[in-house]
Each structure stands twice: as structure tokens, then as C-alpha cells.
DRENROVEX-763401 format. One record per residue (C-alpha): residue in one letter; residue number from 0; x, y, z. Coordinates in steps of 0.02 Angstrom, whole numbers, plus 50000, padded with zeros to 5 digits. Example, Ala and Ser with C-alpha at 12.3 -4.5 7.8 and 13.67 -1.06 7.14 Angstrom:
! residues 2
  code  pos     px     py     pz
     A    0  50615  49775  50390
     S    1  50684  49947  50357
END
This chain:
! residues 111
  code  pos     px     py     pz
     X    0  48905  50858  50024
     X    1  48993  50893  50214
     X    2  49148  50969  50215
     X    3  49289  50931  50325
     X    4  49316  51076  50446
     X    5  49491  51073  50466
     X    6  49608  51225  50498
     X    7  49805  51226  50551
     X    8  49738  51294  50721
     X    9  49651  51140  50741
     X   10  49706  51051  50905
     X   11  49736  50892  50785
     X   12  49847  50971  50640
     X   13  49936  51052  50801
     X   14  49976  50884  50881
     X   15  50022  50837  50709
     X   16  50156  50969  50691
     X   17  50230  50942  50853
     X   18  50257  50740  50823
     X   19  50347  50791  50669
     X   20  50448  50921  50762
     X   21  50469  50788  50897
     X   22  50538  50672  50763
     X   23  50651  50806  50677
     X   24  50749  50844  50856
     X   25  50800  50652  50840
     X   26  50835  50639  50674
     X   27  50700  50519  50611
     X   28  50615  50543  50436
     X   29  50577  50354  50388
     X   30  50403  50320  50340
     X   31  50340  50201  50487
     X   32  50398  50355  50608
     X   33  50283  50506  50531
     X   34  50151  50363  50517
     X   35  50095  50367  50665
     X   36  50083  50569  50685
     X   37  49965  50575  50520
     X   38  49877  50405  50575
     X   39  49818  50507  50724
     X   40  49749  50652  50605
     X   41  49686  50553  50478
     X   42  49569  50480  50612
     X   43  49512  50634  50684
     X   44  49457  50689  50505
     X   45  49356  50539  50487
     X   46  49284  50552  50650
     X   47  49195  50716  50576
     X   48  49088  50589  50456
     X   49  49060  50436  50553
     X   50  49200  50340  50478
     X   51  49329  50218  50551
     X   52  49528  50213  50493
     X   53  49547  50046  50469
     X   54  49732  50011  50469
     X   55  49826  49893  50346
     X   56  49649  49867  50227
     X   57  49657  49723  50113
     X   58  49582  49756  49929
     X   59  49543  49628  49833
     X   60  49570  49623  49657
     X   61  49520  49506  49521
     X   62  49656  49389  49447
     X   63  49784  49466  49533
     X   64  49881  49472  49698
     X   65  49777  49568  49851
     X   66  49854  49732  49904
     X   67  49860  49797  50081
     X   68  49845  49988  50110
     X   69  49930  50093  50260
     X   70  49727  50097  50307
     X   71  49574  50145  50243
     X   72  49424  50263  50284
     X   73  49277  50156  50305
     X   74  49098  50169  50386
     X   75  48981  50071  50469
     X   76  48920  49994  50318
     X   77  49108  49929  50267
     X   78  49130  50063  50120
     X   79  49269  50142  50085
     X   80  49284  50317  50064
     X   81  49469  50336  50037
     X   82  49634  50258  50047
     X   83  49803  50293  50135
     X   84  49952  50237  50090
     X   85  50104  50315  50193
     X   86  50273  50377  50082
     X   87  50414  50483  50165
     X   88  50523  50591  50084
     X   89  50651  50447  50035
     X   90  50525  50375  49907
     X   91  50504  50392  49714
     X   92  50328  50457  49722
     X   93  50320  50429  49537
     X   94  50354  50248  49552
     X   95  50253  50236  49699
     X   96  50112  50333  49619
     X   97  50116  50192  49453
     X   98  50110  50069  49579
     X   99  49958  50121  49663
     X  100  49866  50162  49505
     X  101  49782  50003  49501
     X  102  49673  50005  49653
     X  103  49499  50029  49627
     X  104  49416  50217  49655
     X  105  49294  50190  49750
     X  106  49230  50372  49809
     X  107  49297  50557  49816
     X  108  49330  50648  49972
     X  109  49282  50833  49930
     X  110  49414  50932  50044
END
């Protein structure tokens, strides 16, 4: 299986840092803010195995109520190879974490 080559010198995980800096000096730590700094990464990392992030995925789910995801890893075939779904420091991971356990696993990303 390929390996994501990813290292904190990385030109990505760099820009990454700096948004969140950037975001720090203003005082902003909500969710939809850092979003968009790990959106950016996330994409680069799937870039290294021919997949797309897809954001706000729709998963369907039998007899219940379709769930949208902060975005999905997908490739050219339309599978999935993982799911993101954004949480800041201000959230209850645990409670967020229940929530989530429902959704379907659909494939491992070996990191």
C-alpha cells in the first residue's frame, strides 16, 4: 500500500501553520475559520493518490436521515477513501465522536 509522504517541512503543513498563526493574531478559533487552512492540506494529501476532496459529501444511509460530511476523499471511480468532518477546540469531541459513529467505514487510510 502507498504511503503518504508528508513531513512538517512540507511546503503544505507549512502553509498550514502559518493560516493558523494568521488566525491566532486575530483572535479566531471557530471551526469554519481553521477549515479552510486544513481543507487546503487535506487536498494536497490526496493529490499524492489521485483523489479529489469533495467538500460537504452526502452519505446515504438506509432508513434514516442523510448526513453531510465537511468533505470526503474520493477518486475517479466515486469511492471514498475517507471522511472529514471539521471540530474546533469549542466542541465535545466525545459527543461529536457518538454522533459520527454511524457512518459507514468504507476504507482505511494507512498514514
Amino acid at each position: 500500500m502507498e504511503r503518504l509522504n508528508l513531513k512538517p517541512t512540507h511546503k503544505s503543513v507549512q502553509n498550514y501553520y502559518e493560516a493558523l498563526r494568521q488566525f491566532r493574531t486575530i483572535d479566531v478559533s471557530h471551526e469554519g475559520a481553521v477549515r479552510s487552512a486544513f481543507q487546503n492540506l487535506l487536498e494536497h494529501c490526496g493529490r499524492q493518490f489521485g483523489w479529489k476532496l469533495v467538500p460537504e459529501w452526502p452519505i446515504k444511509r438506509d432508513r434514516a436521515h442523510s448526513l453531510r460530511v465537511d468533505g470526503a476523499l474520493v477518486d475517479e471511480y466515486r469511492l471514498t477513501h475517507g471522511f472529514w468532518e471539521a471540530k474546533d477546540t469549542h466542541d465535545d469531541l466525545a459527543k461529536e465522536v457518538n454522533s459520527l459513529a454511524t457512518l459507514p467505514i468504507l476504507a482505511d487510510i494507512d498514514m
